[in-house]
Every structure is written in C-alpha cells, then in structure tokens.
N, C-alpha and C positions, 0 to 999 in steps of 0.2 A: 048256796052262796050267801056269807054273812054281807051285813048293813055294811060295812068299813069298806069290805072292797067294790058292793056297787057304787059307791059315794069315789072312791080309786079309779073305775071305770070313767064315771062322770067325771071328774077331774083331767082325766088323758083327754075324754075328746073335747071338754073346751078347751085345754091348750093345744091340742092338733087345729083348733081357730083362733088362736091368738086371741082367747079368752081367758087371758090370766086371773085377771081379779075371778071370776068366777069358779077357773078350774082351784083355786086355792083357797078361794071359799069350801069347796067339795072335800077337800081335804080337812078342813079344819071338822067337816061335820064328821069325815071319817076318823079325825083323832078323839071324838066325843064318843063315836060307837064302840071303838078298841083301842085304848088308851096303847096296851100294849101290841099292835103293830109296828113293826119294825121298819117295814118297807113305805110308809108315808114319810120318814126323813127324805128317803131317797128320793121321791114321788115330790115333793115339795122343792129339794134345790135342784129337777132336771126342771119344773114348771120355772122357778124364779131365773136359770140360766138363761131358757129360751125366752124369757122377758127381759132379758139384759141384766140382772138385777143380782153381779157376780158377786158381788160380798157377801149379799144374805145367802146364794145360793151355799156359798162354800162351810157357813156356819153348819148348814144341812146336811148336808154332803159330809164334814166331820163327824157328824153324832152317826150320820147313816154308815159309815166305813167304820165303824166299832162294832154294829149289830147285823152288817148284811155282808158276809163276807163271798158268797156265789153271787155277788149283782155285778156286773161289769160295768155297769150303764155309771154306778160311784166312781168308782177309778177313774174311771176314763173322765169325768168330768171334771174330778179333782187336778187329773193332771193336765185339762187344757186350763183350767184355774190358774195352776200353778207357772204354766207356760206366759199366758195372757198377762198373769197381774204381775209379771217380773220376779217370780216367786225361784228359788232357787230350780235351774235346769235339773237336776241330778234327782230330785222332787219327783219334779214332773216324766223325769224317765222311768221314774219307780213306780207311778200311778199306773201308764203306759204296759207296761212288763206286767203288772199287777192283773191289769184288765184283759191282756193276752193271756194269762194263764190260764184266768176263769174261762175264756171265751176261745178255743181252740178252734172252733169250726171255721173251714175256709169260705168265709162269706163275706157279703160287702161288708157289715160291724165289723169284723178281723180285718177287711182291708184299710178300712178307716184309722182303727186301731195302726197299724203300720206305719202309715201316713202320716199318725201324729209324733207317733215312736220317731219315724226318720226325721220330723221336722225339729224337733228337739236336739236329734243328733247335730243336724244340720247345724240348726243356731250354735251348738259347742262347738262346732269344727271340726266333727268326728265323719267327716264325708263319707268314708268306706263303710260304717256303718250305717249312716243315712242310705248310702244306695244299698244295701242287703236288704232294707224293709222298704222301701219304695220299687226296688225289682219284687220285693214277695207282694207288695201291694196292688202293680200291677197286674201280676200275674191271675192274682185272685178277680180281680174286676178290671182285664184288658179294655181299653177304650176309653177309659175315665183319664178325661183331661190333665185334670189337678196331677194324678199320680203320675203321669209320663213327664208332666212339667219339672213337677219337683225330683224328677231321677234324673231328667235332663239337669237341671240347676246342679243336683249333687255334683253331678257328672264335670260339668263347667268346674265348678266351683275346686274341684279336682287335676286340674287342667286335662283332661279328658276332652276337650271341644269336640272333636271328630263323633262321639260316641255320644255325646250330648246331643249334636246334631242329629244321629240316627234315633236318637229316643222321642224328638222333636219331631220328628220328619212324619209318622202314623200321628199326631196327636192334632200338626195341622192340618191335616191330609182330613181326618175324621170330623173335625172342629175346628174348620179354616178361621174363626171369629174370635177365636177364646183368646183373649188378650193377655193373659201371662204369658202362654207358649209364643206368640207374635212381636212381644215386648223381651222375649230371651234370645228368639231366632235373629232378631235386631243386633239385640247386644253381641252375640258370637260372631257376627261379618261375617270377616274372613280367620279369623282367629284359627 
C-alpha cells in the first residue's frame, strides 16, 4: 500500500466522524505523496459534500468526472449538486443514469441511485417515470421509508390515490412515525 492511499484511508474515517478539517487535511498530505492520483478530486468533494460545503465540493467533482470514469460515487454527487443547486434537471438525470450505468449491482447504492433518478423525474413531472425507478427502488431495499413515500407521492401526484394509498399502507404499518408518509396519508383523505 502506497503513502497517498493510507493518507485516503485516513481521510474516510475522519470524515465517517464528521472530522472534516482533518479528513482534508489527510488528503492534501495524500496529493503531496502522488500528485498524480486521480481519485483524491473525487475523495475531497464527497468529504466537502458531507460538510455542507456544495460549491467547493462541485469544483472537485468536475476535475474528478474527467479522470475517474468507473467511480459512481462522482455522478451521483454531481447530480444531487445539480438537482440541490437549481442546476438544470436534465443535468442532473444525466449524472443519475451516469452513476447507474457504472453501478449495476442491485444494492442499497443502486437503490439510492433510483431514488434520486425518480426524484428528479418527479420534480419535471415525468410521474411514470419517477414511479419505474421508485418501484425498482423499492424493490431492491423493501422497507425503506423514503422510497415507498416517494412512489406513494409519484403515485398521488399521478392521480393514482387508491394505489398511492396501498404504497402507503406497508411503509406506515412498518414506520408508523416517519412523518413524510403521515403527512401524505393526511393529504390524500378521502381523495
């Protein structure tokens, strides 16, 4: 193991504790050990994301999406960036589609992925397509709140109510508290 990626290591677990200045301290020693590392752009705007810190991170994340093209973990940040900062939706579905290509495994990341895929659609008003990656989303990680919510909303949003409600119905059932699904079962009444 080279100097750059135990300094890479270091870097992940102080930001797994919300040790930013440090974890990108760690980083800076690892762009001294290998200037030509590729994957410290990437490594540096998912640290400054999770520190709130979306502007710098996106600068990152552009230089890292020229030289890392198997990282999903770019894309996908680029395109909540682009989703987040009001950045063109069409962008941000491109980021999205980008990051599923790389990352085909059916796993919670590919569920995630989905999830942000349908929300994007959602915000365009592309419902049918929002609920195809929120049913794929759930299907990959059943039980997750968030994604029955938002296939439920699709669903509403669709005038679909009836089917919204059954998408609703397992997500309160499982997480009687989760206030989006509580706050959508409200709004649908009797609808």
């Amino acid at each position: 193991m080279n100097l750059a990626t135990a300094y890479r290591g270091l870097a992940s677990i102080y930001s797994e504790r919300s040790d930013y200045e440090r974890a990108l301290a760690m980083l800076g020693k690892a762009r001294e050990a290998d200037p030509s590392d590729t994957e410290i752009d990437g490594d540096q705007g998912l640290i400054l994301t999770r520190a709130g810190r979306w502007e710098e991170a996106s600068q990152y994340f552009q230089r890292a999406a020229g030289s890392s093209g198997e990282n999903e973990n770019v894309p996908n940040a680029l395109g909540i960036y682009a989703q987040r900062s009001g950045h063109e939706l069409d962008q941000a579905a491109s980021y999205f589609k980008r990051a599923l290509a790389v990352h085909p495994a059916q796993d919670n990341f590919n569920a995630s992925l989905r999830n942000n895929l349908g929300s994007v659609y959602g915000e365009q008003g592309r419902y049918a397509d929002a609920i195809v990656q929120f049913k794929a989303a759930e299907a990959i990680a059943p039980g997750d709140p968030e994604y029955g919510t938002n296939l439920a909303t699709a669903l509403a949003a669709s005038g679909r109510y009836e089917e919204a409600r059954q998408a609703l119905r397992p997500v309160l059932t499982v997480t009687p508290n989760y206030e989006p699904a509580r706050a959508l079962w409200g709004q649908l009444g009797s609808r």
